[in-house]
C-alpha positions in Angstrom: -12.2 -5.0 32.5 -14.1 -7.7 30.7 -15.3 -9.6 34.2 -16.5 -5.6 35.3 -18.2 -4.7 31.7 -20.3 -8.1 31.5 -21.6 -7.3 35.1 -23.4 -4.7 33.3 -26.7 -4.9 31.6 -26.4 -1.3 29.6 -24.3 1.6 28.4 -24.0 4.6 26.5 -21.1 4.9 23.6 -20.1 7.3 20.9 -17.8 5.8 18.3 -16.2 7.9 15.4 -14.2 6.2 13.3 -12.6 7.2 10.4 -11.1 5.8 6.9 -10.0 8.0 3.6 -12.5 9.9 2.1 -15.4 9.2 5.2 -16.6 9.7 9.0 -19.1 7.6 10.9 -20.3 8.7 14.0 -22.2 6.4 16.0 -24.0 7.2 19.6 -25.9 4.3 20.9 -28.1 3.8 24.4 -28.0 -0.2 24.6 -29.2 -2.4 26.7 -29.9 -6.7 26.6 -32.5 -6.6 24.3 -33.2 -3.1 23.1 -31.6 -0.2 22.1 -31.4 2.9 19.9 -28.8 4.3 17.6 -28.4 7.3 15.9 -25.6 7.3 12.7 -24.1 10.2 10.7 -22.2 9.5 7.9 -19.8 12.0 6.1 -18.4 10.8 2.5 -17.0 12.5 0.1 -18.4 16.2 1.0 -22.2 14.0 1.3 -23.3 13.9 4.6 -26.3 11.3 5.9 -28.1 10.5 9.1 -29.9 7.7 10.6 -31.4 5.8 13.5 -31.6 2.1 14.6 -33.9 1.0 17.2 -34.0 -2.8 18.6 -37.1 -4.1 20.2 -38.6 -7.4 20.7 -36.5 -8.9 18.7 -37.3 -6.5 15.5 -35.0 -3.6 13.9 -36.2 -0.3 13.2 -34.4 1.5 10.7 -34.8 5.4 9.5 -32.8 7.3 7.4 -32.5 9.7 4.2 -31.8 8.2 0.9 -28.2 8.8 1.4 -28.0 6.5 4.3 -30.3 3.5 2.8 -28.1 3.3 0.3 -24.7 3.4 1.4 -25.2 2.3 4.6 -27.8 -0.2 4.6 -27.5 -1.0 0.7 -30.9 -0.2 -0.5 -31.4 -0.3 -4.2 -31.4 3.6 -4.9 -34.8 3.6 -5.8 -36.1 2.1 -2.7 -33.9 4.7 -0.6 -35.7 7.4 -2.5 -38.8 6.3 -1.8 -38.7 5.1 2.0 -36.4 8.0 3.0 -37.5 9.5 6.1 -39.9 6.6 6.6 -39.9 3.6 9.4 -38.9 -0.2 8.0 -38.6 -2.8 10.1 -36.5 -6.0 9.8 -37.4 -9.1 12.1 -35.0 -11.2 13.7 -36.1 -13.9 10.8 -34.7 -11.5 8.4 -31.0 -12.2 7.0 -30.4 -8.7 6.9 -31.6 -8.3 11.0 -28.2 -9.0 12.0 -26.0 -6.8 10.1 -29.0 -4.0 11.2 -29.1 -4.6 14.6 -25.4 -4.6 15.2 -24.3 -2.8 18.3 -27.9 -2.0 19.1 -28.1 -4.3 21.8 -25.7 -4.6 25.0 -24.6 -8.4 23.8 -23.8 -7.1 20.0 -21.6 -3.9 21.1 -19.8 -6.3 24.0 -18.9 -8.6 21.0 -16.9 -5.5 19.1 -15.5 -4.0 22.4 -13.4 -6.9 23.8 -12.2 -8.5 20.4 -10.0 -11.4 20.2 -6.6 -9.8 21.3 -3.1 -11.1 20.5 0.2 -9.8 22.2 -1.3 -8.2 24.9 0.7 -5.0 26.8 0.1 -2.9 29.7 -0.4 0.7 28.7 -0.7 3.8 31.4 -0.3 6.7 29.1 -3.4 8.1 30.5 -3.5 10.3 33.9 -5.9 7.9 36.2 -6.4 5.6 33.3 -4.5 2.0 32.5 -5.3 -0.1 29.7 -4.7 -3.3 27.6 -2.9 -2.8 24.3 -3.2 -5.8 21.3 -3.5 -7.1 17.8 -6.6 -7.3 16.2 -6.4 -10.2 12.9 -9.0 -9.0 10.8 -9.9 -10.5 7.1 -6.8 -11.3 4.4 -3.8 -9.4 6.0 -5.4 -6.2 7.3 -4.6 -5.9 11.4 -5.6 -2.7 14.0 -4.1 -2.3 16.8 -6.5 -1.6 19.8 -6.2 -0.2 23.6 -9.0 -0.4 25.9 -9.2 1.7 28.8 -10.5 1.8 32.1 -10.4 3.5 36.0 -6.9 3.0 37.4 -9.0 2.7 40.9 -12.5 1.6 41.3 -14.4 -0.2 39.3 -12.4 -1.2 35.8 -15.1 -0.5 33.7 -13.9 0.5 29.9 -14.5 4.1 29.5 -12.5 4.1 26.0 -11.3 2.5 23.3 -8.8 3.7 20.4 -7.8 1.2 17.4 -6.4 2.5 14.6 -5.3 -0.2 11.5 -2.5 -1.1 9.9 -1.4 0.6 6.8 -3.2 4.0 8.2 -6.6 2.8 6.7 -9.1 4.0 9.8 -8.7 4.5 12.7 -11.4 5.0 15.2 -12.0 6.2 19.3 -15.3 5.4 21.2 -15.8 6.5 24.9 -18.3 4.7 27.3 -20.0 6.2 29.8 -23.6 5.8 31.9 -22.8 1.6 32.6 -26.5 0.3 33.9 -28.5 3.3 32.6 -31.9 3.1 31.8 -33.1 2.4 28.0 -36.3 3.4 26.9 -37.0 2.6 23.0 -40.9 3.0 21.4 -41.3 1.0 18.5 -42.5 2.9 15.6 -45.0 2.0 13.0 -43.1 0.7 10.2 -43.1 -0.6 6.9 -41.5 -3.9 6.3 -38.3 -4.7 5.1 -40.6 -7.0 2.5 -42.2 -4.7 1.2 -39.2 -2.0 0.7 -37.2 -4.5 -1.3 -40.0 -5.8 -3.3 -41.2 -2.9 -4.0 
Protein backbone atom coordinates (compact mmCIF):
# COMPACT_ATOMS: atom_id res chain seq x y z
CA UNK A 1 0.00 0.00 0.00
CA UNK A 2 2.71 2.41 0.89
CA UNK A 3 5.08 1.41 -2.38
CA UNK A 4 1.40 2.01 -4.54
CA UNK A 5 0.37 5.44 -2.63
CA UNK A 6 3.92 7.12 -3.09
CA UNK A 7 3.69 6.26 -6.86
CA UNK A 8 1.11 8.84 -6.75
CA UNK A 9 1.53 12.58 -7.09
CA UNK A 10 -2.24 13.56 -5.86
CA UNK A 11 -5.49 12.67 -4.14
CA UNK A 12 -8.62 13.57 -2.88
CA UNK A 13 -9.60 12.79 0.99
CA UNK A 14 -12.42 13.51 3.43
CA UNK A 15 -11.45 13.07 7.10
CA UNK A 16 -13.98 13.34 10.04
CA UNK A 17 -12.81 12.81 13.05
CA UNK A 18 -14.21 13.16 16.22
CA UNK A 19 -13.41 13.71 20.17
CA UNK A 20 -16.05 14.70 23.11
CA UNK A 21 -17.76 17.77 22.70
CA UNK A 22 -16.43 18.37 18.71
CA UNK A 23 -16.40 17.36 14.78
CA UNK A 24 -13.79 18.33 12.24
CA UNK A 25 -14.46 17.60 8.88
CA UNK A 26 -11.71 17.98 6.55
CA UNK A 27 -11.95 17.56 2.46
CA UNK A 28 -8.67 18.27 0.74
CA UNK A 29 -7.59 18.12 -3.23
CA UNK A 30 -3.63 17.72 -2.67
CA UNK A 31 -1.16 17.46 -4.77
CA UNK A 32 3.21 17.88 -4.47
CA UNK A 33 3.24 21.42 -3.94
CA UNK A 34 -0.29 22.73 -3.86
CA UNK A 35 -3.47 22.14 -2.63
CA UNK A 36 -6.73 23.33 -1.16
CA UNK A 37 -8.68 22.52 1.96
CA UNK A 38 -11.88 23.20 3.06
CA UNK A 39 -12.57 22.70 7.21
CA UNK A 40 -15.83 22.63 9.24
CA UNK A 41 -15.61 22.63 12.76
CA UNK A 42 -18.53 21.66 15.16
CA UNK A 43 -17.93 22.43 19.04
CA UNK A 44 -19.97 22.69 21.61
CA UNK A 45 -23.39 23.57 19.50
CA UNK A 46 -20.76 26.42 17.54
CA UNK A 47 -20.18 25.58 14.21
CA UNK A 48 -17.09 27.16 11.87
CA UNK A 49 -15.80 26.85 8.41
CA UNK A 50 -12.67 27.44 6.55
CA UNK A 51 -10.32 26.96 3.71
CA UNK A 52 -6.47 26.41 3.22
CA UNK A 53 -4.88 26.86 0.01
CA UNK A 54 -0.98 25.95 -0.70
CA UNK A 55 0.86 27.60 -3.49
CA UNK A 56 4.37 28.41 -4.21
CA UNK A 57 5.34 27.64 -1.13
CA UNK A 58 2.75 30.24 0.68
CA UNK A 59 -0.52 29.33 2.77
CA UNK A 60 -3.73 30.82 2.28
CA UNK A 61 -5.96 30.84 4.99
CA UNK A 62 -9.85 31.98 5.26
CA UNK A 63 -12.17 31.59 7.78
CA UNK A 64 -14.91 33.20 10.19
CA UNK A 65 -13.88 34.40 13.56
CA UNK A 66 -14.90 31.13 14.99
CA UNK A 67 -12.30 29.28 13.01
CA UNK A 68 -9.23 31.90 13.43
CA UNK A 69 -9.58 31.47 16.78
CA UNK A 70 -9.96 28.01 17.72
CA UNK A 71 -8.51 26.56 14.95
CA UNK A 72 -5.72 28.63 13.87
CA UNK A 73 -5.29 30.52 17.42
CA UNK A 74 -5.84 34.04 16.42
CA UNK A 75 -6.03 36.48 19.24
CA UNK A 76 -9.95 37.07 19.25
CA UNK A 77 -9.62 40.39 18.11
CA UNK A 78 -7.67 39.64 15.08
CA UNK A 79 -10.35 36.84 14.15
CA UNK A 80 -12.97 39.51 14.35
CA UNK A 81 -11.45 41.56 12.25
CA UNK A 82 -9.90 39.34 9.36
CA UNK A 83 -12.88 37.03 9.39
CA UNK A 84 -13.98 36.32 5.90
CA UNK A 85 -10.70 37.94 4.70
CA UNK A 86 -7.48 36.23 2.81
CA UNK A 87 -4.00 35.99 5.12
CA UNK A 88 -1.24 34.49 3.91
CA UNK A 89 1.64 32.77 5.80
CA UNK A 90 5.04 32.05 3.89
CA UNK A 91 6.98 29.14 4.16
CA UNK A 92 9.47 31.47 6.35
CA UNK A 93 6.66 31.81 8.74
CA UNK A 94 6.77 29.42 11.94
CA UNK A 95 3.28 29.19 11.88
CA UNK A 96 3.43 27.94 7.78
CA UNK A 97 3.78 24.47 8.90
CA UNK A 98 1.19 23.86 11.34
CA UNK A 99 -1.13 25.78 8.40
CA UNK A 100 -0.19 23.96 5.59
CA UNK A 101 -0.52 20.60 7.11
CA UNK A 102 -2.17 18.03 4.89
CA UNK A 103 -2.40 20.58 2.12
CA UNK A 104 0.13 19.23 0.17
CA UNK A 105 0.50 15.39 -1.11
CA UNK A 106 3.94 14.95 1.00
CA UNK A 107 2.22 16.51 4.36
CA UNK A 108 -1.10 14.21 4.19
CA UNK A 109 1.34 10.98 3.06
CA UNK A 110 3.21 11.83 6.45
CA UNK A 111 -0.29 11.31 8.58
CA UNK A 112 -1.67 8.37 6.42
CA UNK A 113 1.10 5.74 6.89
CA UNK A 114 2.17 6.54 10.52
CA UNK A 115 4.77 4.65 12.30
CA UNK A 116 2.91 1.29 13.01
CA UNK A 117 3.70 -1.17 15.75
CA UNK A 118 2.20 -4.79 15.99
CA UNK A 119 1.04 -4.96 12.71
CA UNK A 120 -2.14 -7.54 11.71
CA UNK A 121 -3.83 -8.53 8.67
CA UNK A 122 -7.46 -7.47 8.71
CA UNK A 123 -10.20 -8.56 5.80
CA UNK A 124 -13.31 -7.45 7.51
CA UNK A 125 -14.26 -5.62 4.48
CA UNK A 126 -16.00 -7.30 1.27
CA UNK A 127 -13.11 -6.67 -1.57
CA UNK A 128 -11.09 -4.78 0.91
CA UNK A 129 -7.85 -6.05 3.15
CA UNK A 130 -5.96 -3.99 5.37
CA UNK A 131 -3.05 -3.39 7.89
CA UNK A 132 -4.11 -3.06 11.50
CA UNK A 133 -1.41 -1.31 14.26
CA UNK A 134 -0.52 0.76 17.18
CA UNK A 135 -0.05 4.23 16.91
CA UNK A 136 2.47 5.79 20.13
CA UNK A 137 1.36 9.21 20.32
CA UNK A 138 2.58 11.94 23.10
CA UNK A 139 2.70 10.76 27.08
CA UNK A 140 0.64 7.46 27.14
CA UNK A 141 -2.21 8.23 24.72
CA UNK A 142 -2.22 5.30 21.77
CA UNK A 143 -4.96 4.81 18.53
CA UNK A 144 -5.29 2.07 17.03
CA UNK A 145 -5.33 2.44 13.09
CA UNK A 146 -6.36 0.14 9.94
CA UNK A 147 -5.61 1.20 6.55
CA UNK A 148 -7.36 -0.12 3.73
CA UNK A 149 -6.94 -0.90 0.22
CA UNK A 150 -8.32 -3.09 -3.20
CA UNK A 151 -8.07 -6.73 -2.44
CA UNK A 152 -7.12 -6.97 -6.32
CA UNK A 153 -5.59 -4.35 -8.39
CA UNK A 154 -3.80 -1.73 -7.49
CA UNK A 155 -3.42 -1.51 -3.41
CA UNK A 156 -4.01 1.96 -3.27
CA UNK A 157 -5.49 3.08 0.39
CA UNK A 158 -9.05 3.99 -0.12
CA UNK A 159 -9.64 4.24 3.80
CA UNK A 160 -8.49 4.72 7.00
CA UNK A 161 -10.22 4.24 10.54
CA UNK A 162 -8.21 4.98 14.00
CA UNK A 163 -9.90 5.38 16.81
CA UNK A 164 -7.68 6.07 20.43
CA UNK A 165 -7.33 4.66 23.35
CA UNK A 166 -9.49 5.52 26.26
CA UNK A 167 -12.48 6.38 23.58
CA UNK A 168 -11.00 10.03 23.21
CA UNK A 169 -11.53 10.39 19.11
CA UNK A 170 -11.86 8.51 16.82
CA UNK A 171 -11.73 9.36 13.26
CA UNK A 172 -12.40 7.69 9.32
CA UNK A 173 -11.10 9.35 6.11
CA UNK A 174 -11.68 7.78 2.62
CA UNK A 175 -9.34 8.40 -0.42
CA UNK A 176 -10.39 8.49 -3.73
CA UNK A 177 -9.40 10.29 -7.26
CA UNK A 178 -5.28 9.11 -6.82
CA UNK A 179 -3.36 11.38 -9.64
CA UNK A 180 -6.22 13.89 -10.20
CA UNK A 181 -5.73 17.12 -11.29
CA UNK A 182 -5.28 20.21 -8.68
CA UNK A 183 -5.97 23.59 -9.69
CA UNK A 184 -5.46 26.26 -6.68
CA UNK A 185 -5.52 30.31 -7.57
CA UNK A 186 -3.87 32.24 -5.13
CA UNK A 187 -5.84 34.94 -3.67
CA UNK A 188 -4.96 38.40 -2.68
CA UNK A 189 -4.16 38.33 0.81
CA UNK A 190 -3.16 40.13 3.79
CA UNK A 191 -0.16 38.93 5.58
CA UNK A 192 0.04 36.94 8.46
CA UNK A 193 2.34 40.16 9.75
CA UNK A 194 0.18 42.24 9.60
CA UNK A 195 -2.98 40.18 11.24
CA UNK A 196 -0.92 39.54 14.38
CA UNK A 197 0.50 42.96 14.69
CA UNK A 198 -2.32 44.42 14.20
Amino acid sequence: MRSAAHSQHSVHYVSVSSAPGHTIRLVGDVDAKKGILQVTLTAHGQTGAATVMVSSGTAFMRGDALMLRTYFGLPKAAATKYAGKWISVPSSNPGYATTADGVTFPSYFSHLFPQLTKLSFVSSLVALVGVRGTVHGTGSLTAVTTIFAPAHGKPLPVKQIAKSSGDLGSGVVTMSNWNEAVHVTEPTAVAISTVVGG
